[in-house]
C-alpha positions in Angstrom: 29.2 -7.5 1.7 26.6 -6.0 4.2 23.5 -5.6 3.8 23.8 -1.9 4.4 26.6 -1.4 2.1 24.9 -3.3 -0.5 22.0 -1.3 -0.5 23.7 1.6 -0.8 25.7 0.4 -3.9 22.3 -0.4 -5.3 20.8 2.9 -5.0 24.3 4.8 -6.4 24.1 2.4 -9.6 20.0 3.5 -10.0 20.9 6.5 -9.4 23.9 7.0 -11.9 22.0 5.3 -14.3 18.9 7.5 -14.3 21.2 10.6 -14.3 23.0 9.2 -17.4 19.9 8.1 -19.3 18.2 12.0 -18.7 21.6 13.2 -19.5 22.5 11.5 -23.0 18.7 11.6 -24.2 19.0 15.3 -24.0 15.7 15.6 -21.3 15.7 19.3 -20.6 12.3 19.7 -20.0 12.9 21.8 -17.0 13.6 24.2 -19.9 10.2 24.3 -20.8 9.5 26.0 -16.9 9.0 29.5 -17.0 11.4 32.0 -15.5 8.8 35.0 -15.3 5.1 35.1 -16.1 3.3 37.4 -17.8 0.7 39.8 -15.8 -2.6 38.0 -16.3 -4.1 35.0 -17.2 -7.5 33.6 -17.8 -6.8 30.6 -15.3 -4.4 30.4 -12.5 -4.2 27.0 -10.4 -2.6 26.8 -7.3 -0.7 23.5 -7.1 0.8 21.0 -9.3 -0.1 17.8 -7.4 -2.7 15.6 -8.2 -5.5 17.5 -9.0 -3.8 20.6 -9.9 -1.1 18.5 -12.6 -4.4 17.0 -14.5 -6.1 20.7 -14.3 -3.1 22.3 -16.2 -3.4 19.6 -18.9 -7.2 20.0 -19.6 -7.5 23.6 -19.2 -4.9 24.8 -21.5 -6.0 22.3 -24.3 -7.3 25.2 -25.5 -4.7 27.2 -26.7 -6.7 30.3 -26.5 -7.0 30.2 -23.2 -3.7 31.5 -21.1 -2.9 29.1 -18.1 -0.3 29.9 -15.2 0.2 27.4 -12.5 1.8 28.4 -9.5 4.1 25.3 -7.5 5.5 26.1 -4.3 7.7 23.0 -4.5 10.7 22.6 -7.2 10.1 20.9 -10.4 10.9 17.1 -10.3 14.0 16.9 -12.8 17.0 17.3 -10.2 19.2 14.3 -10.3 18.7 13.8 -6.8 15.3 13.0 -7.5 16.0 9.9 -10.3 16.0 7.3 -7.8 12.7 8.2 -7.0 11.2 7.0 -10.2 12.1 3.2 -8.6 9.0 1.9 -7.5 10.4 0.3 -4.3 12.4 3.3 -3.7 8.6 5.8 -3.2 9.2 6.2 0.4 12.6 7.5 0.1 11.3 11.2 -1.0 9.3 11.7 2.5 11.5 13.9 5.1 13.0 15.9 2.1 13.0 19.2 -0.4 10.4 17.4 -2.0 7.9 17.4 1.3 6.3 19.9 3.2 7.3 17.9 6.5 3.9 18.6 8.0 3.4 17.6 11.6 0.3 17.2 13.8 -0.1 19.4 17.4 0.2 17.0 20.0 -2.6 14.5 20.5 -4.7 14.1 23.3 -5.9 10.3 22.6 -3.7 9.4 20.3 0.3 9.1 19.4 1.1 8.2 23.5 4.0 6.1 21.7 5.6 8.6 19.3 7.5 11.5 19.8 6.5 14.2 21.0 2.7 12.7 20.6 2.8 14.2 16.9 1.9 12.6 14.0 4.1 13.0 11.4 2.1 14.2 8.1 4.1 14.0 4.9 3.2 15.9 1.7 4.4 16.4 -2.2 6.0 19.7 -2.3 7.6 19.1 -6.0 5.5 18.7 -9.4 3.3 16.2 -8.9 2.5 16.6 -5.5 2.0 13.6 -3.4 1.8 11.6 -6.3 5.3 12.1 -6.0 6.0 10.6 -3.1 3.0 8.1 -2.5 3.6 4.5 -2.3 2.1 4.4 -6.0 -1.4 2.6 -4.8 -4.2 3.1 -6.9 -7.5 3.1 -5.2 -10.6 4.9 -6.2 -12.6 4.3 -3.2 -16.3 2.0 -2.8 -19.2 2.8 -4.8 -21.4 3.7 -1.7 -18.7 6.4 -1.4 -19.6 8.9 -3.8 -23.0 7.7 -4.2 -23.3 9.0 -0.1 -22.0 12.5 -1.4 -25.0 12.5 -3.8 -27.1 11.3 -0.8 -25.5 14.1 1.1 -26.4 17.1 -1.7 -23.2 16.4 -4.0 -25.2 16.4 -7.0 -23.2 15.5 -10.0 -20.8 13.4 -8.0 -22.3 9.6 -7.9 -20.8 6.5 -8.3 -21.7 6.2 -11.9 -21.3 9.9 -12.5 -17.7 10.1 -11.4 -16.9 6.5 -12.8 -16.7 7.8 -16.3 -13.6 10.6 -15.1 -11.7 7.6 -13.6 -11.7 5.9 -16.8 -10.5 8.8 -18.6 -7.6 9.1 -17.3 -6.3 5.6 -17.0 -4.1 3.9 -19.2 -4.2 0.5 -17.5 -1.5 -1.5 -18.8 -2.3 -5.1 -17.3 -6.0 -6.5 -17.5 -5.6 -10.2 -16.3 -7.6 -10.0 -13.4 -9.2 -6.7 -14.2 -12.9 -5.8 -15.5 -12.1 -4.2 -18.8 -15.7 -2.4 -18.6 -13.9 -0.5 -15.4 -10.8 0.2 -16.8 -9.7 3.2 -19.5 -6.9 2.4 -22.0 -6.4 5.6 -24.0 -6.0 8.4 -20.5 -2.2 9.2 -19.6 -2.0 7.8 -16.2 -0.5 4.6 -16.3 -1.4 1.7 -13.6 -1.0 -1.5 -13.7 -1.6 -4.1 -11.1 1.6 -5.3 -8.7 3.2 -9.0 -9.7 6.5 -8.1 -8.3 6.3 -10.7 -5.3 4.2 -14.1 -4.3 3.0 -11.8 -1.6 -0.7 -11.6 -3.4 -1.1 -15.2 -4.2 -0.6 -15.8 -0.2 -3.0 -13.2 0.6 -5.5 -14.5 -1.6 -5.6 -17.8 -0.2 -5.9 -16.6 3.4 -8.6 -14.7 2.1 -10.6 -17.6 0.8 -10.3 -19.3 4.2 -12.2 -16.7 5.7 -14.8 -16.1 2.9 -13.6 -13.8 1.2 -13.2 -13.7 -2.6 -10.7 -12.0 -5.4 -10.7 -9.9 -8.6 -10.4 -6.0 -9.2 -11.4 -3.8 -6.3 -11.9 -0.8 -8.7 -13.9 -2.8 -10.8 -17.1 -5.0 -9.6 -16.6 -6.4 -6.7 -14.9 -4.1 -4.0 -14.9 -6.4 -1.0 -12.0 -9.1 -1.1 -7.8 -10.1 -1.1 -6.3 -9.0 -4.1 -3.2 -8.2 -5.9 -2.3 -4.1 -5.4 -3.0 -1.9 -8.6 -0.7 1.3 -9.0 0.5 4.1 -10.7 3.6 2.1 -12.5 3.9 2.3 -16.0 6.6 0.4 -17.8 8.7 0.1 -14.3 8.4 3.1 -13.3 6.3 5.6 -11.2 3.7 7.3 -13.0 3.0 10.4 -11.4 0.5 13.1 -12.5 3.2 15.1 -13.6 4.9 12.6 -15.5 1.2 11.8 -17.2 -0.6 15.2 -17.3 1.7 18.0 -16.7 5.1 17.3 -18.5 3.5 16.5 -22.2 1.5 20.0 -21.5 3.8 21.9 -20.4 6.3 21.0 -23.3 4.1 21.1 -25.8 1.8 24.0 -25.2 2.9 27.9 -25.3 -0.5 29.2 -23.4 0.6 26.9 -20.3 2.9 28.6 -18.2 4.2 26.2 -15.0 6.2 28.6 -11.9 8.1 26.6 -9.6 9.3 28.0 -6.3 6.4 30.0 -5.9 4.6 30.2 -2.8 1.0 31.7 -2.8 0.4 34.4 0.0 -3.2 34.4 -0.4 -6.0 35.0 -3.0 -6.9 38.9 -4.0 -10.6 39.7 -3.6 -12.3 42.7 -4.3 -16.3 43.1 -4.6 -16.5 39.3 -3.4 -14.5 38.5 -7.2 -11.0 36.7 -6.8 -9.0 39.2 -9.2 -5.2 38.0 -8.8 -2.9 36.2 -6.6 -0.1 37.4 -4.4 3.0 35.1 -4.0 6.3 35.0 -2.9 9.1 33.9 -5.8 12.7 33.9 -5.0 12.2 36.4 -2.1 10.4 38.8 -3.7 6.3 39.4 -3.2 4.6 39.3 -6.9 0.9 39.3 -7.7 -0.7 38.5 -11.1 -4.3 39.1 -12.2 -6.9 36.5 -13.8 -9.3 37.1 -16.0 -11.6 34.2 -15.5 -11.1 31.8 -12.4 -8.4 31.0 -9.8 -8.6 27.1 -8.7 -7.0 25.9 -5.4 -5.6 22.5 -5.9 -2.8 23.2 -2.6 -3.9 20.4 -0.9 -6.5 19.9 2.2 -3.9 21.0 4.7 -2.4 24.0 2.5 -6.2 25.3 0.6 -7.6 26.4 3.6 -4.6 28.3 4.8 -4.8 29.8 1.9 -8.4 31.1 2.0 -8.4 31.7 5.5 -5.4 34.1 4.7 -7.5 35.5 2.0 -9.9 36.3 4.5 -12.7 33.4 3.6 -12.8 31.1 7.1 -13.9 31.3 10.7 -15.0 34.6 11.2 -14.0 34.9 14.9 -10.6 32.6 13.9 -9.6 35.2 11.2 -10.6 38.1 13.5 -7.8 36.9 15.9 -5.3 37.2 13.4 -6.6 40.8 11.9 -7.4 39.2 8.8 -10.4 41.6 7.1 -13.3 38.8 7.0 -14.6 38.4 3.9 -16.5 35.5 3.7 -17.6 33.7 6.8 -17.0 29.9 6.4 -16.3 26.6 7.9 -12.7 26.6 6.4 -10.8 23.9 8.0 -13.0 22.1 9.5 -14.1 18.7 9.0 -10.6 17.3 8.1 -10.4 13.5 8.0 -7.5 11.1 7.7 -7.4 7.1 7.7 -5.2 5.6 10.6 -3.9 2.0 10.8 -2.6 -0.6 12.6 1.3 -2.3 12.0 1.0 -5.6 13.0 4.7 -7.7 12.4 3.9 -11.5 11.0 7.2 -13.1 11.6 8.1 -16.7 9.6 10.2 -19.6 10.1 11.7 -18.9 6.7 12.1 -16.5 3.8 9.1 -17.3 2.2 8.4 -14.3 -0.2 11.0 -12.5 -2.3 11.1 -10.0 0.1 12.0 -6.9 -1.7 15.2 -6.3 1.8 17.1 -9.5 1.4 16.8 -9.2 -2.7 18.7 -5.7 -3.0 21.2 -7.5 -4.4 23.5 -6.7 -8.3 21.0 -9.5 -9.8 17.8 -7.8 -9.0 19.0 -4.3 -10.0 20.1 -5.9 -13.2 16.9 -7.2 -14.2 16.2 -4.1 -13.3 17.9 -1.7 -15.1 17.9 -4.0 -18.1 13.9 -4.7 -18.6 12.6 -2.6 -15.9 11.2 -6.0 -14.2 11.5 -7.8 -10.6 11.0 -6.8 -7.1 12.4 -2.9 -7.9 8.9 -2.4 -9.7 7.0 -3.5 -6.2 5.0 -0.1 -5.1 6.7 0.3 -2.0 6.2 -3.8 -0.9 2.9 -2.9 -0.9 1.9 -5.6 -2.8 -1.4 -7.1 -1.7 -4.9 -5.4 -0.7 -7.8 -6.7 0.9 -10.7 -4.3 1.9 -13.3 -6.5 4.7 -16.1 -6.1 6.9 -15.8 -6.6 10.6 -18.4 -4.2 11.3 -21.9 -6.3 11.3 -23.6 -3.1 10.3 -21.9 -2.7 7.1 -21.6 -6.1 5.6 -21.7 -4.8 1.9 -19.6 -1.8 3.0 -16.1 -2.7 4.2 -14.8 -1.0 7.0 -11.1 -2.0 7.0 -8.4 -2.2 4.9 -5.4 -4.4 4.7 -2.1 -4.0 3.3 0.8 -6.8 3.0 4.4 -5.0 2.7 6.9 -7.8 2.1 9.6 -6.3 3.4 12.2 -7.5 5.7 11.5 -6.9 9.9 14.0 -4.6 11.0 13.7 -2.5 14.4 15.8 0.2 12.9 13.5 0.9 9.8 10.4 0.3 11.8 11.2 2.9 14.8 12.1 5.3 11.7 8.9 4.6 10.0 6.5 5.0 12.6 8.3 7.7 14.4 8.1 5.4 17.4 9.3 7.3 21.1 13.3 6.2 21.8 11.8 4.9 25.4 9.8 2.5 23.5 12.1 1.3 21.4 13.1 -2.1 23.6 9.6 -3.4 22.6 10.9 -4.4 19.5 14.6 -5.6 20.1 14.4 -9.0 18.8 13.1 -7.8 15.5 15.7 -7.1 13.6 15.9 -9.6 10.1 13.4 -11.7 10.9 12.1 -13.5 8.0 8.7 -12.2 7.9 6.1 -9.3 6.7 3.9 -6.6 7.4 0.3 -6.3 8.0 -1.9 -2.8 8.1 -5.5 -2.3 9.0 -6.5 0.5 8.1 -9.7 2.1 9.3 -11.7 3.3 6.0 -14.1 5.4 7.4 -12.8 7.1 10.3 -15.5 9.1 12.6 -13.1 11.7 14.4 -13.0 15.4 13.1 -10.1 17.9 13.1 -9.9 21.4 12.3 -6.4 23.1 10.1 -5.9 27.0 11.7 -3.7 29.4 10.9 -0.3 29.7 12.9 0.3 33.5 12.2 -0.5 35.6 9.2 3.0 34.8 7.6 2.1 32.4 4.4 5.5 30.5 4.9 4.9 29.0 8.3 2.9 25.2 8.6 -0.7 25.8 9.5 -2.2 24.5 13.0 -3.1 20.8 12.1 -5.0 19.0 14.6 -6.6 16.2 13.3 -7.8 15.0 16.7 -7.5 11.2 16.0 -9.2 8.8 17.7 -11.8 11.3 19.7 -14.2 9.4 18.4 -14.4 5.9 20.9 -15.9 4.2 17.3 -12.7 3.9 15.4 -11.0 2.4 18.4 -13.4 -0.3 18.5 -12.8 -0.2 14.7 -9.1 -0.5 14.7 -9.9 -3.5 17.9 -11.9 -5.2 15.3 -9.1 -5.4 13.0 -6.7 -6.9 15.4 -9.0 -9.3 16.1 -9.0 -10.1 12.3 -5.2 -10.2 12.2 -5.5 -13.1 14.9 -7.6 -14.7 12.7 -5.7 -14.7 9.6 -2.7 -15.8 11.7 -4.5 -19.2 12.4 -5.3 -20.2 8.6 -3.7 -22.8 6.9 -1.9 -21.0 4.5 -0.1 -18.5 7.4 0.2 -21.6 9.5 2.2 -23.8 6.6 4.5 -20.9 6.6 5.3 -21.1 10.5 3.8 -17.9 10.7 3.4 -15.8 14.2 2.4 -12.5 15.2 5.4 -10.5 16.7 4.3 -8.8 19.8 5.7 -8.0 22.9 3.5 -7.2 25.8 3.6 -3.6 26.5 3.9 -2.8 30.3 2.3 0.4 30.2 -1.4 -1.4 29.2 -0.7 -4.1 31.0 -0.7 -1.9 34.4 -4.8 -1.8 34.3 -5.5 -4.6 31.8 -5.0 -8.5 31.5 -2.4 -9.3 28.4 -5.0 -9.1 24.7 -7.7 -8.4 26.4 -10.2 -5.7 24.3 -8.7 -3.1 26.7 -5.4 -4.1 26.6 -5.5 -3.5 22.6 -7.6 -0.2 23.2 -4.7 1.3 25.6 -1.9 0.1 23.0 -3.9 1.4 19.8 -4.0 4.8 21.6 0.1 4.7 21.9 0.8 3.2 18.2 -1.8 4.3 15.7 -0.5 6.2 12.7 -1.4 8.0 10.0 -1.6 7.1 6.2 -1.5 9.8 5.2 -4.7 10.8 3.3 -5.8 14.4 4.7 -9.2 15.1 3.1 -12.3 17.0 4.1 -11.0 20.8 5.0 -13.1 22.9 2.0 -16.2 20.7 2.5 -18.6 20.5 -0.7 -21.9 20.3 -0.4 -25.6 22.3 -0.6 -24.6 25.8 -0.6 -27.5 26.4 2.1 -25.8 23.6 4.4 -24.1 25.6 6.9 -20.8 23.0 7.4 -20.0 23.3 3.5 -17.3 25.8 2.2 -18.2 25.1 -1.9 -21.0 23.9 -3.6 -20.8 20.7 -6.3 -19.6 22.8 -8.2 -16.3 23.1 -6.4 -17.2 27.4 -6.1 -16.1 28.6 -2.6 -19.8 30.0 -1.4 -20.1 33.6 -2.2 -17.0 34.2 -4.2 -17.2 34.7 -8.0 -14.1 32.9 -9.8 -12.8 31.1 -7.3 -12.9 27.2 -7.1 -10.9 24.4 -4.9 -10.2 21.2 -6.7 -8.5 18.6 -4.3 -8.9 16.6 -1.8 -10.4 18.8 0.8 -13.6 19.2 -1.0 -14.4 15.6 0.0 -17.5 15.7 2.6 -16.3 12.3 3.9 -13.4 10.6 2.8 -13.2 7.7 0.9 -12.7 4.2 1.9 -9.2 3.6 0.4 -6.0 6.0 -0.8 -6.9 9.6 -1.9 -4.5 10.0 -4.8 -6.9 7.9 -7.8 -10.3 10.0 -6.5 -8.2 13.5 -6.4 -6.9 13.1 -9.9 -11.0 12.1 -10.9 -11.6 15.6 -9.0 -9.1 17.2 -11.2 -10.9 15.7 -14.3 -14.4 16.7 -13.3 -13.7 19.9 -12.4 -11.9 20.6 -15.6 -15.5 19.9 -17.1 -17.0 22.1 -14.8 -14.2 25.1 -15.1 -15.0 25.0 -19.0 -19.1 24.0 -19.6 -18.4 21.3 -20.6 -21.1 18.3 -20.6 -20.2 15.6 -18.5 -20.5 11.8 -20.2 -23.4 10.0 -19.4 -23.6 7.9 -16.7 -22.2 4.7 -16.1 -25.6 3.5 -14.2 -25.9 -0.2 -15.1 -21.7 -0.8 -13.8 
């Protein structure tokens, strides 16, 4: 049989199984939804994703208070959806219902390689957000982090201050080569650390030939190879609506969840938030709060919101006719991490490399004990965060991520969204025995700005996030090729026959020798991408600092009742993925939203 054809027949049997398991066990809980709300509540959140999901949950613990969340997506119970509980399957969601299909404005220094000189920008639009349709990686980011918010005039939001909400909400269900100390037991979020593949153990040892050590990168030690930890519980993708909203919403009467519902914008009168206007089935509605209304849409979709509110730009909102009610840096300041593909090609199949295993014996072991290469987040299973940069030994600059998956030109030109005219420098690729590679820049130092498109709620916002303007993270990204070389001349790459896969690319070649430093700078300028991690758009920080939009508090400055809770509150972002530190925001913030007093301190972790 075909490889195609095979891996279609595997992903009908998933799928028919999952619809048949949801069927039989009687799961309605789509059921528990509500068809109408009532006409006020004491909280309303705006998104379900990763923040918003955990906000529901904590907030409506008390059943006094009334709770309404209000989900532009659909909720995450379709059949069409079951497959995406596979862990190896998490990519397969992107490009659907279930995202927004964001995309950048063309790039001036970066994307020359990718059509239309866009970057494509993928995000949840379902319950759960883009915990949804992540690749499942669970990173919290290094200590020096959050302990530069605090540094910054994020009081409240150090290292050992935010530690304690991380551990709250994990349920980690492996703790081999974990620090227990680091690690929460009794939350709802299940992780557990990737042992689908021999990728890690590989890693590891290359790792150790260049210095560098293992163990938990949300534990201790942060710099190192290790194994990936994710949002996987028993087999299957843990999102933070599986974890926080689901056993709320079907157990709670004072929770109300609205799918379907897109926000127009927030309604303030006498600088108080007072309601919310959105759209539901085609038909404008508004309901009223009584206490506070908490953005949790997302860095791209929160500031569209307020800036439709009237709280942005003032001259930005003026051009629209939008009544300027609070004059703020809205949008500004967004961040994202880009990366580097690099294609390791070997002389044999060395790994079980999760393409050439879709076969009727790994869906078995499977289906049957939710084991085996299906459970692999993605492929993604190996991380290494190092330092290239001689300024920031302790503080590692890039990170590394080994997908064992098979080469193929098809899926990679899909992937990377990689011009058609490009395509013949990577002919040759196609089932190589082999892997992937990313270096991913953890601190990027370009800014971009998210503006309104029109006044009409339903179009995308203007995202620009002007990648690479900044010349420092292309010498960044240069530094991590010239880390890839290196890890192609250890022993343990070299006793697999392993080479890179590169073909030289005319268009740098016109004013550079072949791997020369400008050679790479011209070609990282065509084939950067995005990972997918937009942060930074609400910035907190000092409410007399001019560049911040809330205070550490997560209150938008000069509005009464009105908080954002997601990732655009992040003054920088962090050095890894985005989903683990938004669903700590969600936690905090919950504290915050109801008085209460935060644990102490984890100061001597």
């Amino acid at each position: 049989m075909a490889f195609g054809s095979l891996l279609l027949v595997v992903n009908v049997v998933i799928l028919a199984v999952f619809v048949q398991q949801r069927f039989f066990s009687g799961d309605k809980l789509e059921s528990s939804l509500a068809k109408d709300i009532d006409t006020s509540y004491d909280y309303i959140i705006v998104g379900a994703g990763s923040a918003g999901s955990v906000l529901a949950n904590r907030l409506s613990k008390d059943s006094s208070l009334k709770v309404l969340v209000l989900e532009a997506g659909t909720d995450d119970q379709h059949p069409s959806f079951a497959i995406l509980k596979v862990p190896m399957k998490c990519g397969l969601a992107q490009r659907t219902e279930y995202d927004w299909q964001y995309y950048s404005v063309p790039q001036k220094n970066c994307c020359k390689g990718l059509r239309g000189e866009r970057m494509f920008m993928p995000r949840g639009k379902v319950l759960g957000g883009s915990s949804q349709i992540n690749y499942n990686i669970y990173v919290r980011g290094h200590r020096k982090d959050y302990d530069g918010w605090s540094e910054a005039g994020c009081d409240g939001w150090s290292y050992s201050e935010v530690l304690p909400y991380f551990i709250r909400s994990e349920n980690i269900q492996s703790l081999k080569h974990m620090d227990k100390e680091y690690h929460g037991t009794n939350g709802p979020l299940g992780v557990s650390e990737s042992q689908a593949t021999h990728l890690p153990g590989f890693m590891i040892e290359a790792g150790k030939e260049l210095g560098y050590g293992t163990g938990d990168y949300n534990g201790r030690e942060q710099k190192g190879f290790f194994a990936s930890q994710a949002t996987i519980q028993d087999g299957e993708r843990c999102s933070t609506a599986k974890a926080f909203l689901w056993p709320a919403v079907t157990s709670r009467k004072n929770l109300h969840v609205l799918t379907n519902a897109h926000v127009k914008k927030v309604v303030i009168k006498n600088k108080k938030a007072v309601g919310v206007e959105f759209y539901h089935k085609g038909t404008l509605k508004s309901v009223s709060v009584n206490k506070e209304i908490i953005l949790s849409a997302g860095a791209l979709s929160s500031p569209q919101i307020l800036m439709l509110s009237g709280i942005g730009p003032k001259e930005h909102l003026k051009t629209h006719g939008i009544p300027v009610v609070a004059d703020l840096p809205v949008g500004d300041n967004l961040q994202d991490h880009i990366t580097f593909l690099n294609y390791y090609k070997t002389k044999e199949l060395v790994f079980t490399s999760v393409n050439k295993t879709e076969s009727l014996w790994t869906l078995a072991q499977y289906l049957t004990t939710k084991s085996g290469v299906l459970t692999s987040p993605g492929g993604l299973d190996s991380l290494a965060f190092i330092s290239t940069d001689p300024k920031t030994t302790e503080y590692p600059d890039l990170q590394i991520s080994a997908m064992d998956l098979l080469l193929n030109e098809e899926v990679i030109l899909d992937l990377a969204g990689i011009d058609p005219k490009y395509a013949k420098y990577y002919s040759g690729i196609n089932d190589l025995n082999g892997f992937i590679l990313t270096f991913t820049l953890s601190r990027p130092k370009s800014r971009g700005t998210v503006r309104l498109n029109s006044t009409d709620a339903m179009q995308h916002p203007i995202i620009d996030p002007r990648y690479l303007e900044n010349k420092e993270d292309v010498d960044g990204l240069l530094r991590g090729i010239r880390f890839s070389q290196k890890l192609a001349k250890t022993k343990t790459f070299k006793s697999l026959g392993t080479e890179i896969f590169h073909k030289p690319f005319s268009p740098c070649l016109e004013k550079s020798k072949f791997d020369s430093d400008e050679y790479w700078r011209c070609y990282i300028r065509y084939f950067t991408l995005a990972v997918y991690h937009p942060s930074g758009t609400c910035k907190m920080g000092r409410t007399e600092n001019p560049t911040t939009v809330v205070d550490p508090q997560l209150r938008v400055k000069g509005i009464h009742g009105l908080r954002v809770a997601d990732a655009s509150i992040m003054p920088s972002i962090v050095s890894g993925n985005t989903n683990a530190p938004c669903i700590m925001i969600g936690e905090k913030a919950a504290d915050m939203i109801l008085g209460i007093k935060p644990p102490k301190p984890l100061s001597h972790m």
